[in-house]
Structure formats: C-alpha cells, structure tokens
PDB file of N, CA, C and O in Angstrom:
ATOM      1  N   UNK A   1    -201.120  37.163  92.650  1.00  0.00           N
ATOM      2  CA  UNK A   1    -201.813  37.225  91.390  1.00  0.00           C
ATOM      3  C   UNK A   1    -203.222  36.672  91.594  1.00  0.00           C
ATOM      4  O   UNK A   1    -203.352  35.543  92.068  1.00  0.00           O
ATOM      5  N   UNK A   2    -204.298  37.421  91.256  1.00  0.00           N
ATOM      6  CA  UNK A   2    -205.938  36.999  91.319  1.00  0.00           C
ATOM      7  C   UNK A   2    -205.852  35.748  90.339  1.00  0.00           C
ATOM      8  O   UNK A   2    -204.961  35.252  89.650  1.00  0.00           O
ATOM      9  N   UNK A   3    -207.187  35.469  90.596  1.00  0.00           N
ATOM     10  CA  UNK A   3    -207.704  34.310  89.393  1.00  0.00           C
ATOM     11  C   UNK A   3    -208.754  35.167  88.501  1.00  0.00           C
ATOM     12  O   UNK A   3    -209.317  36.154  88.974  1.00  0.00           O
ATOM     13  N   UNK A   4    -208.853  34.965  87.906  1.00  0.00           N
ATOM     14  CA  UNK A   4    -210.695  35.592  87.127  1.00  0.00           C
ATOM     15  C   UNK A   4    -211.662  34.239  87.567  1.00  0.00           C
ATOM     16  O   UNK A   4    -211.528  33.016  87.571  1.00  0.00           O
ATOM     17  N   UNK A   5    -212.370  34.906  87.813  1.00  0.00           N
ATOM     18  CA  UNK A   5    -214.255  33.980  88.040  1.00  0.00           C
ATOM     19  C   UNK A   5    -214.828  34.624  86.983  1.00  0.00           C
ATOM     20  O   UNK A   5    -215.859  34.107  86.551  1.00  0.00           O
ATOM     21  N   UNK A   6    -214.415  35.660  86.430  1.00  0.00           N
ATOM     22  CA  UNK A   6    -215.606  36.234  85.466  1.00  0.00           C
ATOM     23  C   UNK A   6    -216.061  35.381  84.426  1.00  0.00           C
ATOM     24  O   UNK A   6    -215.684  34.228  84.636  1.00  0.00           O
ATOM     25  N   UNK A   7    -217.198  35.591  82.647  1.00  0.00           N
ATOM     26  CA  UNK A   7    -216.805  34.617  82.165  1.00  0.00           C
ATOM     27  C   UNK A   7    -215.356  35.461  81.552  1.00  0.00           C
ATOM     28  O   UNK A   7    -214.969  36.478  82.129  1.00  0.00           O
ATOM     29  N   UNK A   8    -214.599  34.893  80.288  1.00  0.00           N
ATOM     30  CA  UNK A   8    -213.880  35.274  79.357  1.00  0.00           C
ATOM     31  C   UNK A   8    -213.789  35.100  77.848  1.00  0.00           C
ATOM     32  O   UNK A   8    -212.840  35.233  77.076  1.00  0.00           O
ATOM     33  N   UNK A   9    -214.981  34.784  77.673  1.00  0.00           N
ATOM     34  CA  UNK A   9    -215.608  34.166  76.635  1.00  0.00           C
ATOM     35  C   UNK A   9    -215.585  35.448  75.607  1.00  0.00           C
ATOM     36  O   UNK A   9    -215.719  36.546  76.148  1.00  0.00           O
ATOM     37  N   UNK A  10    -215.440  35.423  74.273  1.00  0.00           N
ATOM     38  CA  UNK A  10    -215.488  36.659  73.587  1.00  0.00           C
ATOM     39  C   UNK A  10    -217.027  36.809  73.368  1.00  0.00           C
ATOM     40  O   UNK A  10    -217.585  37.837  72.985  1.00  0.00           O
ATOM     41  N   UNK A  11    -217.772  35.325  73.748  1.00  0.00           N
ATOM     42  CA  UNK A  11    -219.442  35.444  72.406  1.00  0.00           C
ATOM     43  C   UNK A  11    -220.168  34.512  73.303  1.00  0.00           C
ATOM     44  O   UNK A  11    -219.829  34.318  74.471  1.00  0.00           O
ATOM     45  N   UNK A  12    -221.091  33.989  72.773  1.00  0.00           N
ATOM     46  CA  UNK A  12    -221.710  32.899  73.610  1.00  0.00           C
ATOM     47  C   UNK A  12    -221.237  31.630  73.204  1.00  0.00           C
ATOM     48  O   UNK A  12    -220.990  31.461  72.010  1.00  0.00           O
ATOM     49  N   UNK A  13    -221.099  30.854  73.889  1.00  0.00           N
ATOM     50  CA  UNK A  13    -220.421  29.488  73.429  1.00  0.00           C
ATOM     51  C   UNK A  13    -221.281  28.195  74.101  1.00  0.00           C
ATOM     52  O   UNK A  13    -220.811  27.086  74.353  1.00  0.00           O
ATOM     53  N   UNK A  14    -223.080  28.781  74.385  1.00  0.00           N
ATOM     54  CA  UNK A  14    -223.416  27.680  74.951  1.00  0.00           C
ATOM     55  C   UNK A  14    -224.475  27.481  73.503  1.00  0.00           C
ATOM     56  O   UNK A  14    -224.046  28.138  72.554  1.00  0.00           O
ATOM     57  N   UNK A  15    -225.873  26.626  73.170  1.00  0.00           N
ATOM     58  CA  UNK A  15    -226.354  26.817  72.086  1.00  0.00           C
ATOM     59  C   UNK A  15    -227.212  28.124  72.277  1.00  0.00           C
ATOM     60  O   UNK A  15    -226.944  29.123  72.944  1.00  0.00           O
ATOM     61  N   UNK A  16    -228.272  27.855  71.540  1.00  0.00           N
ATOM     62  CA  UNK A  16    -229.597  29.087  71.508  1.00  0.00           C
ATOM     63  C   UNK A  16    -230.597  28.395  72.596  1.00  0.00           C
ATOM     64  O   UNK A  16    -230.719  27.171  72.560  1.00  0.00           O
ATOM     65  N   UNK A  17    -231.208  29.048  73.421  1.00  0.00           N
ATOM     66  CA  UNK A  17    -232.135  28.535  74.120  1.00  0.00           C
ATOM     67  C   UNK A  17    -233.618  28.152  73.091  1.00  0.00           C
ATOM     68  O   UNK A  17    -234.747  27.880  73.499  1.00  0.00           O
ATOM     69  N   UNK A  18    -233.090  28.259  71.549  1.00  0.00           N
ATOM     70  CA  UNK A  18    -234.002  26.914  71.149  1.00  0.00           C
ATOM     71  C   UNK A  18    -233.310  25.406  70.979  1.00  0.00           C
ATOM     72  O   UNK A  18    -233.982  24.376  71.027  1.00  0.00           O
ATOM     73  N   UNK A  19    -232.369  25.421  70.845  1.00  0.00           N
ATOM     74  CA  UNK A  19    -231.362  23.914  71.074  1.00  0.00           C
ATOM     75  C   UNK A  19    -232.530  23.313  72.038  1.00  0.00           C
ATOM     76  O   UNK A  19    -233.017  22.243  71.674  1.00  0.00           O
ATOM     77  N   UNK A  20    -232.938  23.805  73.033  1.00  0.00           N
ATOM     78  CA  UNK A  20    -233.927  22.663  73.918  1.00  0.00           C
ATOM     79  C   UNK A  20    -234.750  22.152  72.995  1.00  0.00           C
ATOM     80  O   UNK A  20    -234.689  20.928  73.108  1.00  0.00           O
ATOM     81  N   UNK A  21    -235.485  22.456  72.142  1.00  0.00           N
ATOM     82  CA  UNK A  21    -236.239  21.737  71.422  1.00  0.00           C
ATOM     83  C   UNK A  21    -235.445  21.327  70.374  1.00  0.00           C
ATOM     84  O   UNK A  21    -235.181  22.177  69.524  1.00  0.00           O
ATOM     85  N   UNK A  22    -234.967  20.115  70.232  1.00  0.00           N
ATOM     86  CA  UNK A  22    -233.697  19.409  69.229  1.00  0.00           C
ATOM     87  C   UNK A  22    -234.345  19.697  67.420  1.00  0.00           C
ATOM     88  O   UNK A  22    -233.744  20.063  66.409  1.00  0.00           O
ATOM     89  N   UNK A  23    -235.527  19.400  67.613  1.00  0.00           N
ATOM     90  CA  UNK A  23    -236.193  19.491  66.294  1.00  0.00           C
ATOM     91  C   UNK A  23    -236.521  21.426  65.901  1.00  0.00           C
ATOM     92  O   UNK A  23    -237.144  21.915  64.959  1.00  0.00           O
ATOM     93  N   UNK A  24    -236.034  21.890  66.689  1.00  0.00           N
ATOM     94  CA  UNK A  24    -236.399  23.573  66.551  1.00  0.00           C
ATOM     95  C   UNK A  24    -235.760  23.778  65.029  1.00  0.00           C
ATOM     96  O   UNK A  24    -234.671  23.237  64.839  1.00  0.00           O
ATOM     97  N   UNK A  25    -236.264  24.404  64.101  1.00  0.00           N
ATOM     98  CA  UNK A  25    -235.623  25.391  62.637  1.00  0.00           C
ATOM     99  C   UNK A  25    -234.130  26.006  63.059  1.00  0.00           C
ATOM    100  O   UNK A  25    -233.334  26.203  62.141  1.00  0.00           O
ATOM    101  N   UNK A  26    -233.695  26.344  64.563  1.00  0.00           N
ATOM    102  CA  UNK A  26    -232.917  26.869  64.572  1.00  0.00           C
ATOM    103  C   UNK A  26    -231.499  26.378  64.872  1.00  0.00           C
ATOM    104  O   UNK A  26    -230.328  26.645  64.602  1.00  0.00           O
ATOM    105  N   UNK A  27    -232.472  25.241  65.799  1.00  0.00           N
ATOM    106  CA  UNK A  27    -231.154  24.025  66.016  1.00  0.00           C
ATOM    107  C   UNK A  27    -230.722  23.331  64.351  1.00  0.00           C
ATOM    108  O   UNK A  27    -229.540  23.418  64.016  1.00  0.00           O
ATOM    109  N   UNK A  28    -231.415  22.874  63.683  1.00  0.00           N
ATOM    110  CA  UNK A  28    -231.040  22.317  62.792  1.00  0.00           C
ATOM    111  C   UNK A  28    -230.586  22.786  61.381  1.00  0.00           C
ATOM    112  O   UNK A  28    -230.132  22.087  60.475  1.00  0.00           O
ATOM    113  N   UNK A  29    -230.765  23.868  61.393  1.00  0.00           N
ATOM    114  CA  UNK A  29    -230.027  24.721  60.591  1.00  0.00           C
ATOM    115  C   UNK A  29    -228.769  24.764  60.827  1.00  0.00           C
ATOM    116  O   UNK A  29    -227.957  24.505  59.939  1.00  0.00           O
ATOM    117  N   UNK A  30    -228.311  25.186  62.383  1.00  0.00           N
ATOM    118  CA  UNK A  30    -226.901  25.101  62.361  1.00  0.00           C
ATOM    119  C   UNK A  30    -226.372  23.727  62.631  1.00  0.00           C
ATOM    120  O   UNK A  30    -225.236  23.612  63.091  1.00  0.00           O
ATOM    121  N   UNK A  31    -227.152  22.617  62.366  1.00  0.00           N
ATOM    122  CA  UNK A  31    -227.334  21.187  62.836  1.00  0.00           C
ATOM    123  C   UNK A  31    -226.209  21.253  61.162  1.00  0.00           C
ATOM    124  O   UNK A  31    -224.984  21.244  61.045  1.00  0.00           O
ATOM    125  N   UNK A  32    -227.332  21.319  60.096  1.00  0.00           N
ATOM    126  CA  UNK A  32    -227.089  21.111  59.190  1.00  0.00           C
ATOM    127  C   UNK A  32    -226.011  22.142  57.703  1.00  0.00           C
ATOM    128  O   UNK A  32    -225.840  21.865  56.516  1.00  0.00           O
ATOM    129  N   UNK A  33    -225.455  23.485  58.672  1.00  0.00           N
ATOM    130  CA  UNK A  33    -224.680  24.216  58.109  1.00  0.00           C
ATOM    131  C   UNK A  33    -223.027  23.434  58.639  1.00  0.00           C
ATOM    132  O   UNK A  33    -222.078  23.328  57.862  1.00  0.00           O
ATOM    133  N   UNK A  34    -223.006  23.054  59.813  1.00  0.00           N
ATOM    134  CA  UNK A  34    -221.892  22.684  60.448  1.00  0.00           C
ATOM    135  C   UNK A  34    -221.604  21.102  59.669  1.00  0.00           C
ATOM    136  O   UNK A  34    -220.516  20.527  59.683  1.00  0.00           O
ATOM    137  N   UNK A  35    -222.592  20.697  59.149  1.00  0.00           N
ATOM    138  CA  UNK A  35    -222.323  19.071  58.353  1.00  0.00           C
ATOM    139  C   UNK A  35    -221.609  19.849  57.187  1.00  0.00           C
ATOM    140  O   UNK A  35    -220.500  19.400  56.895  1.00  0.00           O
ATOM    141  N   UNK A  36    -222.029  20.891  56.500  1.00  0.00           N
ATOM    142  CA  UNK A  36    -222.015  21.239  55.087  1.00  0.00           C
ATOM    143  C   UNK A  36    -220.758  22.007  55.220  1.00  0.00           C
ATOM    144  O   UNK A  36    -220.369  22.267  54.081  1.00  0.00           O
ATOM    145  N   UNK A  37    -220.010  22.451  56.047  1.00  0.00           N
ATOM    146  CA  UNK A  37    -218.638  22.952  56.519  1.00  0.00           C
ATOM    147  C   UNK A  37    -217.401  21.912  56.200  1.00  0.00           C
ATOM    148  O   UNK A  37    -216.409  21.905  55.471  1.00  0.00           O
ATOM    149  N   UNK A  38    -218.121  20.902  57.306  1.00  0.00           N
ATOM    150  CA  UNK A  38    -216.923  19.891  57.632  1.00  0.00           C
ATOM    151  C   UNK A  38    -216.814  19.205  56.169  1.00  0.00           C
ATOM    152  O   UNK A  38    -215.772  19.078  55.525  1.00  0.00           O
ATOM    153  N   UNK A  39    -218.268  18.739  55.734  1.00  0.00           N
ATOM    154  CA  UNK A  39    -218.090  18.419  54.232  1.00  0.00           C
ATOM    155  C   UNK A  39    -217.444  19.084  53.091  1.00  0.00           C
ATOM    156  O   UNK A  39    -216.956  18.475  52.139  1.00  0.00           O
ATOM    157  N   UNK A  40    -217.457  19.982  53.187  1.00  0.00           N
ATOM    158  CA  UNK A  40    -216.341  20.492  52.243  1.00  0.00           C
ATOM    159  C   UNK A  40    -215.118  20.633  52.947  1.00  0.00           C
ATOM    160  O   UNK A  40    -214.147  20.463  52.209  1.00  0.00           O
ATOM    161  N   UNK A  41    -214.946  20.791  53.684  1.00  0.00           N
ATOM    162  CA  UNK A  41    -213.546  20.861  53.860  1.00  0.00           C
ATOM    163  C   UNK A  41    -212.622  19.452  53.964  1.00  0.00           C
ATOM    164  O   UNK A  41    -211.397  19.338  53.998  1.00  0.00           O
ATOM    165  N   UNK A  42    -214.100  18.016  54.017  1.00  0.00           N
ATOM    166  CA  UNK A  42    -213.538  16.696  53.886  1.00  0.00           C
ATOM    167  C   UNK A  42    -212.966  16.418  52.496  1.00  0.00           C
ATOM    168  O   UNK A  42    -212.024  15.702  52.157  1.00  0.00           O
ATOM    169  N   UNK A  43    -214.154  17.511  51.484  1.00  0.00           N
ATOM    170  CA  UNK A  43    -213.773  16.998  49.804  1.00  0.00           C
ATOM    171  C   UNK A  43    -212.289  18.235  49.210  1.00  0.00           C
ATOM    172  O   UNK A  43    -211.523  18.085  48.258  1.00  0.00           O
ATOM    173  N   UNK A  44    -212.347  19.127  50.003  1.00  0.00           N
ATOM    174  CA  UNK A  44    -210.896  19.404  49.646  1.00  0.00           C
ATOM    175  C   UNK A  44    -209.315  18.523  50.658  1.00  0.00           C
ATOM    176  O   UNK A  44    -208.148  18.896  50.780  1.00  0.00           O
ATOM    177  N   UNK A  45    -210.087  17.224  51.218  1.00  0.00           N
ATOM    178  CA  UNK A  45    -209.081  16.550  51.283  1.00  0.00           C
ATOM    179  C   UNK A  45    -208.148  17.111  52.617  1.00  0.00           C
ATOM    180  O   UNK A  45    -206.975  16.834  52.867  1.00  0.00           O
ATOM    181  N   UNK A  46    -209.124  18.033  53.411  1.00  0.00           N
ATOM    182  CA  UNK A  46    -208.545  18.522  55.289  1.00  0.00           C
ATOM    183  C   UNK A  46    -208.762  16.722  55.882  1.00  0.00           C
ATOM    184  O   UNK A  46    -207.700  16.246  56.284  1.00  0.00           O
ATOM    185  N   UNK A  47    -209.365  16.248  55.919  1.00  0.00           N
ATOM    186  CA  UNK A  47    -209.738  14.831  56.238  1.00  0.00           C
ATOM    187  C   UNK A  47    -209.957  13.933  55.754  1.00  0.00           C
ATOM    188  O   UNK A  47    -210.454  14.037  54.633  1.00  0.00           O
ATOM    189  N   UNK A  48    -209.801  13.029  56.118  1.00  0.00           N
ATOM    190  CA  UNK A  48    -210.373  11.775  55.103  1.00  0.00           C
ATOM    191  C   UNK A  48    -212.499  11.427  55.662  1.00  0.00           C
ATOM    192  O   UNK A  48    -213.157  12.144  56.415  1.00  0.00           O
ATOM    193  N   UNK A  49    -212.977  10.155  54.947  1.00  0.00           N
ATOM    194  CA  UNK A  49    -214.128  10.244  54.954  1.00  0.00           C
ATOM    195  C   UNK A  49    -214.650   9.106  56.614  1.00  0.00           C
ATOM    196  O   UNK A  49    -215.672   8.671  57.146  1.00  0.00           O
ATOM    197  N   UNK A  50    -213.401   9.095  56.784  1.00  0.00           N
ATOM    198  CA  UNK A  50    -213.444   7.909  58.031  1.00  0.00           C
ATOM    199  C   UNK A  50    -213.691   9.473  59.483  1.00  0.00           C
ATOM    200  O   UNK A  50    -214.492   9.338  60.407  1.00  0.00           O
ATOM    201  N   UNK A  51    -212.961  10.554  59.334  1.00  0.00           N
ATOM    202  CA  UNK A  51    -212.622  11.528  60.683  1.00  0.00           C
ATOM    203  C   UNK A  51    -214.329  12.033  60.330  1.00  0.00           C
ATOM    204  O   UNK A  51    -215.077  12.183  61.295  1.00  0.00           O
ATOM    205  N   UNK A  52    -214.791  12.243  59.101  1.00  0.00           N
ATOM    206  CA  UNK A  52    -216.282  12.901  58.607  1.00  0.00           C
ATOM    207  C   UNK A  52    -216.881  12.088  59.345  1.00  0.00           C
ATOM    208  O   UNK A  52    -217.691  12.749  59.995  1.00  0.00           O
ATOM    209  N   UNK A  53    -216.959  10.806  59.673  1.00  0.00           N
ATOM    210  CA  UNK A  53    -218.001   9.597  60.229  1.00  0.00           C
ATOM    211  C   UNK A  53    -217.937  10.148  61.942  1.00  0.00           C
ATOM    212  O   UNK A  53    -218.772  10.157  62.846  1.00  0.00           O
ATOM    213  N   UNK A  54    -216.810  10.489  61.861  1.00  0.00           N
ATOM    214  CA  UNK A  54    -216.297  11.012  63.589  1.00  0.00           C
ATOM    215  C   UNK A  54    -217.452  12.139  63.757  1.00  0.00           C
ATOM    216  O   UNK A  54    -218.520  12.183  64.367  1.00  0.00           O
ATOM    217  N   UNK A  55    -216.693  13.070  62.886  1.00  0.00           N
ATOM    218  CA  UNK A  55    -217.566  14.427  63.169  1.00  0.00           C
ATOM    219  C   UNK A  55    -219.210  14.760  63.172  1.00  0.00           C
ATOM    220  O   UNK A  55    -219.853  15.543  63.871  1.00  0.00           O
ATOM    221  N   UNK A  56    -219.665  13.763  62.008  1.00  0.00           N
ATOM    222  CA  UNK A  56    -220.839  13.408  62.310  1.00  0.00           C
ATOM    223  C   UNK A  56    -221.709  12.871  63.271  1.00  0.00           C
ATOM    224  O   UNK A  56    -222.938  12.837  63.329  1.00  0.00           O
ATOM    225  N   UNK A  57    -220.782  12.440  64.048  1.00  0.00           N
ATOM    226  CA  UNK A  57    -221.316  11.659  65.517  1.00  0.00           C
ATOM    227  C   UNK A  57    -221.440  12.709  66.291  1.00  0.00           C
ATOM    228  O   UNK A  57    -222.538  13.086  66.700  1.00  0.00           O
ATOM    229  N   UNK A  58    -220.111  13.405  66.631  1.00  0.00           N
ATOM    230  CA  UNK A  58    -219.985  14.202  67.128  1.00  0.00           C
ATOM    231  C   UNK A  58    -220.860  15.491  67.039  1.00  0.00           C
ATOM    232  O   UNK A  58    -221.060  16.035  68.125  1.00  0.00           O
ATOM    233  N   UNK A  59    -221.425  16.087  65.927  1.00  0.00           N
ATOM    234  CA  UNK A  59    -222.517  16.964  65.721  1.00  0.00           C
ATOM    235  C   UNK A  59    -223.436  16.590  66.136  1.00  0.00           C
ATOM    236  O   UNK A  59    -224.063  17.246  66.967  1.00  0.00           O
ATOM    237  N   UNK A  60    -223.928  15.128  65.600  1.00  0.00           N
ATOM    238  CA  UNK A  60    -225.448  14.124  66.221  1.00  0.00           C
ATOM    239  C   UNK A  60    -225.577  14.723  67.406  1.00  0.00           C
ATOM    240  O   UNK A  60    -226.541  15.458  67.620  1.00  0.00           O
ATOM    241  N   UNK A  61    -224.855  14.549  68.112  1.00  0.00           N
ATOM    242  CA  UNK A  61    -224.932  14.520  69.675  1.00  0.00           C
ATOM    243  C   UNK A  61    -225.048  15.816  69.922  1.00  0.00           C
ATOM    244  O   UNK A  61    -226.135  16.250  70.306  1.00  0.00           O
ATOM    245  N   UNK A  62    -223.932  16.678  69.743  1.00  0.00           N
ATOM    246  CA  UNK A  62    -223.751  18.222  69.674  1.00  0.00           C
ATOM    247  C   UNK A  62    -225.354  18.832  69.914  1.00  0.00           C
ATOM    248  O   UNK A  62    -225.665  19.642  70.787  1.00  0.00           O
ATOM    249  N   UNK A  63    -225.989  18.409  69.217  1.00  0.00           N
ATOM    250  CA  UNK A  63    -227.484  19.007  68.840  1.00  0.00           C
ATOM    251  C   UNK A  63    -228.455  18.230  68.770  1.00  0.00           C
ATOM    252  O   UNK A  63    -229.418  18.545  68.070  1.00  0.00           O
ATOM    253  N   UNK A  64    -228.434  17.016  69.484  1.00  0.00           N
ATOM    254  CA  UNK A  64    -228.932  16.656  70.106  1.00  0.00           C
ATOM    255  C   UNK A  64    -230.068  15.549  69.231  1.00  0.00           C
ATOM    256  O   UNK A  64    -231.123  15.088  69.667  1.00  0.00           O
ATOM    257  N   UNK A  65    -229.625  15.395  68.280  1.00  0.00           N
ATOM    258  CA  UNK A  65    -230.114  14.160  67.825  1.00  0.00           C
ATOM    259  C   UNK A  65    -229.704  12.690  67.858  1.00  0.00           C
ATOM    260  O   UNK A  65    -228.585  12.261  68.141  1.00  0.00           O
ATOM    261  N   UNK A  66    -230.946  11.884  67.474  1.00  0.00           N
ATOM    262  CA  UNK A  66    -230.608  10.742  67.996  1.00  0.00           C
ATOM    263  C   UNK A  66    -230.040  10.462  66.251  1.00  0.00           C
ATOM    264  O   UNK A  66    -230.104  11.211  65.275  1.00  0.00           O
ATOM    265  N   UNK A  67    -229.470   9.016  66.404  1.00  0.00           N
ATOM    266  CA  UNK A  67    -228.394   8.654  64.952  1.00  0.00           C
ATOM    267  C   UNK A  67    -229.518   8.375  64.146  1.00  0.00           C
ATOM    268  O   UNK A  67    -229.455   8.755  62.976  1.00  0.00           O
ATOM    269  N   UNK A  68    -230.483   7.817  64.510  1.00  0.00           N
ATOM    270  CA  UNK A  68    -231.700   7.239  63.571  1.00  0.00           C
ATOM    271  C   UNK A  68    -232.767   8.431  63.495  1.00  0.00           C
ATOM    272  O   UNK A  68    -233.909   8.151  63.133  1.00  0.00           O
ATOM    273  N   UNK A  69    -232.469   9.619  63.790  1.00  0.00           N
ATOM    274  CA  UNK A  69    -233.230  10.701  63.578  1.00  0.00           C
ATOM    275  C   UNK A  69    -233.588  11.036  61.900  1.00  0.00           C
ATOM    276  O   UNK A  69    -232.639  11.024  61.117  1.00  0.00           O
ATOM    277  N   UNK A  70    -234.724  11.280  61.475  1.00  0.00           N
ATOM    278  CA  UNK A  70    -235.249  11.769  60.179  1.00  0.00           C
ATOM    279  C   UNK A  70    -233.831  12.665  59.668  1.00  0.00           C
ATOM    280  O   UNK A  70    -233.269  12.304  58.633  1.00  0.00           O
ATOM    281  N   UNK A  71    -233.181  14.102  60.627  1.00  0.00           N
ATOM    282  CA  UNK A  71    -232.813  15.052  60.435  1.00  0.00           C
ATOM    283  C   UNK A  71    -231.347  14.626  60.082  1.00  0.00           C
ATOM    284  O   UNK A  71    -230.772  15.248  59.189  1.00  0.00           O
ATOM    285  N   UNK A  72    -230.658  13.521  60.781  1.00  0.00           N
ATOM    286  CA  UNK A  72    -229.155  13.438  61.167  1.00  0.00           C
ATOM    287  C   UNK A  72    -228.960  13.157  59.649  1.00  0.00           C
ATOM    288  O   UNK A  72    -229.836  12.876  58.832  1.00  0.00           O
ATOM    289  N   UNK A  73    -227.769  13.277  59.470  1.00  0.00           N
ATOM    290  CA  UNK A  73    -227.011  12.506  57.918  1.00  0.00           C
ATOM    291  C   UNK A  73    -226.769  11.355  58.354  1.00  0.00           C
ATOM    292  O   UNK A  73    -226.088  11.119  59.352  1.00  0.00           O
ATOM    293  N   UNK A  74    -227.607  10.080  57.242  1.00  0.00           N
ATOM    294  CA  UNK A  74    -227.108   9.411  57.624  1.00  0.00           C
ATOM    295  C   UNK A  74    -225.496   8.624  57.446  1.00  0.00           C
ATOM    296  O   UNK A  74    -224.679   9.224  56.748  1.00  0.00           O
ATOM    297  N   UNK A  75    -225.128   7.446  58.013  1.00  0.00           N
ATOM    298  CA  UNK A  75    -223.855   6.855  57.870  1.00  0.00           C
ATOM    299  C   UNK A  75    -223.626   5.984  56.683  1.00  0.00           C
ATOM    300  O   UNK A  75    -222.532   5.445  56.514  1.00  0.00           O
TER     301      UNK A  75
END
C-alpha cells in the first residue's frame, strides 16, 4: 500500500499571503468575523465565557496579534 505525499487538503488551510502584514484589512476582518462566530455561539450557551477567554487567545495568536494590540478584543 503507497503513502500519499500529495497535499489532501480540500481548500487552502494556510492564511492569505496578506496575514504577513498582521494589521492588513484582510487579516483582521477574518481576525474579527471568527471572534463574532465563537461569540455567538458562546451566547447561545455552546460554551461558557471562561473557553471564549481560551479562544480569544487562541485567535490573538492565530493572526497574529499581540494581546495589547489596538485590534484584539480585549479580556
């Protein structure tokens, strides 16, 4: 039985080659659509507001902001 080397990816799963610039319109749009996701799905009660503090970190970073950034939500 082979292995695959190919990718197998259905889409792209790395960011936009504007993600390099963290402050880009394009990074932070989906910076700030992916907060507005998890947030609702925290206020219909998928999570509590402690896993939101998680995920928020976790996006911070994702896209590359720092926690004390103008852009991030803060805590």
């Amino acid at each position: 039985m082979a292995t695959k080397t190919g990718n197998t990816a259905a889409g792209p799963v790395m960011l936009r080659p504007d993600s390099q610039n963290k402050y880009a319109p394009g990074n932070l749009i989906l910076y700030r659509t992916s907060l507005a996701l998890y947030r609702n799905l925290m206020d219909e009660g998928i999570f509590d507001e402690e896993e939101y503090c998680h995920i928020r970190t976790i996006l911070t970073q994702k896209y590359g902001l720092s926690s004390d950034s103008i852009f991030a939500e803060c805590a």
